[in-house]
C-alpha positions as CSV (number, residue, x, y, z in Angstrom):
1,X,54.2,117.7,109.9
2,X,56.4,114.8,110.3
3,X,60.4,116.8,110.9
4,X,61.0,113.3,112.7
5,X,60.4,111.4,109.9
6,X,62.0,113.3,107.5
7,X,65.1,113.6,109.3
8,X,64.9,109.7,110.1
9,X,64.5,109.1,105.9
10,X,67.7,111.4,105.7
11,X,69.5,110.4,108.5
12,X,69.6,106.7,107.1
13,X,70.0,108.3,103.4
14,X,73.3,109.4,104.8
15,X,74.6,106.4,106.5
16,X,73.2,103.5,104.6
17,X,74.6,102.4,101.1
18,X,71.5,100.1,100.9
19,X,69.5,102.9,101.4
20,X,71.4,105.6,98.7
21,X,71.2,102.8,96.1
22,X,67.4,101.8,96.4
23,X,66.5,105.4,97.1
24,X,68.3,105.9,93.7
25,X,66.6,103.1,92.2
26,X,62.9,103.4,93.3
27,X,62.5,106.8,95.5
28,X,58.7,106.4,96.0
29,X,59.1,102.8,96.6
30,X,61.7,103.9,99.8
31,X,59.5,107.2,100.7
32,X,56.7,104.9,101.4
33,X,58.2,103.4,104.3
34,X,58.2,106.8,106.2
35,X,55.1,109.0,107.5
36,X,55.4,111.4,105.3
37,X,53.1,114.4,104.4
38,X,52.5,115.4,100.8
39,X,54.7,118.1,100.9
40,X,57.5,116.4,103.0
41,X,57.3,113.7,99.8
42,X,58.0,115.9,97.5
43,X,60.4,118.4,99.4
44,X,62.5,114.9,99.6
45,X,61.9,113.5,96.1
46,X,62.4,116.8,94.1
47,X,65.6,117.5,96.3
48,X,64.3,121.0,97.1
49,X,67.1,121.9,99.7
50,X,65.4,125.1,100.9
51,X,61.7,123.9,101.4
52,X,63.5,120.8,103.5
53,X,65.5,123.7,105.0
54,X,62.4,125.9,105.8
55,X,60.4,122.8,107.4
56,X,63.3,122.8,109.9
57,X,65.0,119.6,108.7
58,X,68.8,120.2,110.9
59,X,71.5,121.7,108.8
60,X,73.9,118.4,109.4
61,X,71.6,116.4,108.7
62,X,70.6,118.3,105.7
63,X,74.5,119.3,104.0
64,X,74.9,115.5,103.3
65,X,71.3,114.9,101.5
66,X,73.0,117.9,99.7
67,X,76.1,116.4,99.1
68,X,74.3,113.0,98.2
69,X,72.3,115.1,95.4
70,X,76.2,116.5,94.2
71,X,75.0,120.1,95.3
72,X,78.3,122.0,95.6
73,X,78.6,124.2,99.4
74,X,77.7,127.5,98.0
75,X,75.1,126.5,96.4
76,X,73.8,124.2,99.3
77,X,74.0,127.3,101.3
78,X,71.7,129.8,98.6
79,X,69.2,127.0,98.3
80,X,68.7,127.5,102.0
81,X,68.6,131.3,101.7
82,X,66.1,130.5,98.6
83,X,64.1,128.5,100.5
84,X,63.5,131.1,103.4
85,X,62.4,134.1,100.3
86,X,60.2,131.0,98.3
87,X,58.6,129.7,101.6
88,X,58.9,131.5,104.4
89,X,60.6,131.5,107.6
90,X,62.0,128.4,108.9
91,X,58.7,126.6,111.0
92,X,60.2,124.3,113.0
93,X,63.2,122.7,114.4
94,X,65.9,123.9,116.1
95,X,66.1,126.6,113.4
96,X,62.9,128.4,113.4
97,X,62.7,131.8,112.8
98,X,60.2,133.4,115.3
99,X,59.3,136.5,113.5
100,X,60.3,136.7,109.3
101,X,61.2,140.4,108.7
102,X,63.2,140.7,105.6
103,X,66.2,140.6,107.6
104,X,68.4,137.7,109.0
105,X,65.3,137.0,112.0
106,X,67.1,134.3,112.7
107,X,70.6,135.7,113.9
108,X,68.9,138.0,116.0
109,X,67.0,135.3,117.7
110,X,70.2,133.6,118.4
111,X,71.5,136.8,119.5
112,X,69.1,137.9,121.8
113,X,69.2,134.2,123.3
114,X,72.6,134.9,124.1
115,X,74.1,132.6,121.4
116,X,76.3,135.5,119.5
């Protein structure tokens, strides 16, 4: 897994006009500048919010590819829920979920880290 990559491709989607109009142009063409695995590839190219989300790509980082791809908040927000019941908990990052329960693992992580 490449997280760094992935957040590098988005970081620069976000910031970069250059970069939003090629990407909307030719998306394999910019993807192939960044070491990407299969699945990161098409996490980004299909705009799957909650696989990204599960992989552990940061939430503010994240929100703007959202935003870029006209995903309104709440919506933004269920993908990410989505993405935890389609794929699992959340692997890596600064939002992985240790244990995936059925419940909200990851609150009670934060909680019992003393970050309630």
């Amino acid at each position: 897994m490449s997280l760094y990559q992935v957040q590098k491709f988005l970081y620069e989607l976000n910031r970069d006009n250059r970069v939003q109009r090629e990407f909307g142009r030719n998306k394999s063409e910019v993807l192939m500048a960044y070491d990407l695995t299969k699945e990161e590839y098409t996490a980004i190219e299909s705009g799957d919010i909650g696989l990204l989300y599960v992989m552990g790509v940061n939430g503010q980082i994240l929100m703007h590819f959202a935003a870029y791809l006209k995903i309104e908040w709440f919506d933004y927000l269920q993908a990410m829920r989505d993405g935890v019941s389609k794929y699992g908990p959340v692997r890596h990052g600064i939002y992985a979920m240790e244990k995936h329960n059925g419940k909200d693992a990851q609150i009670k992580q934060l909680s019992d880290s003393g970050f309630s």
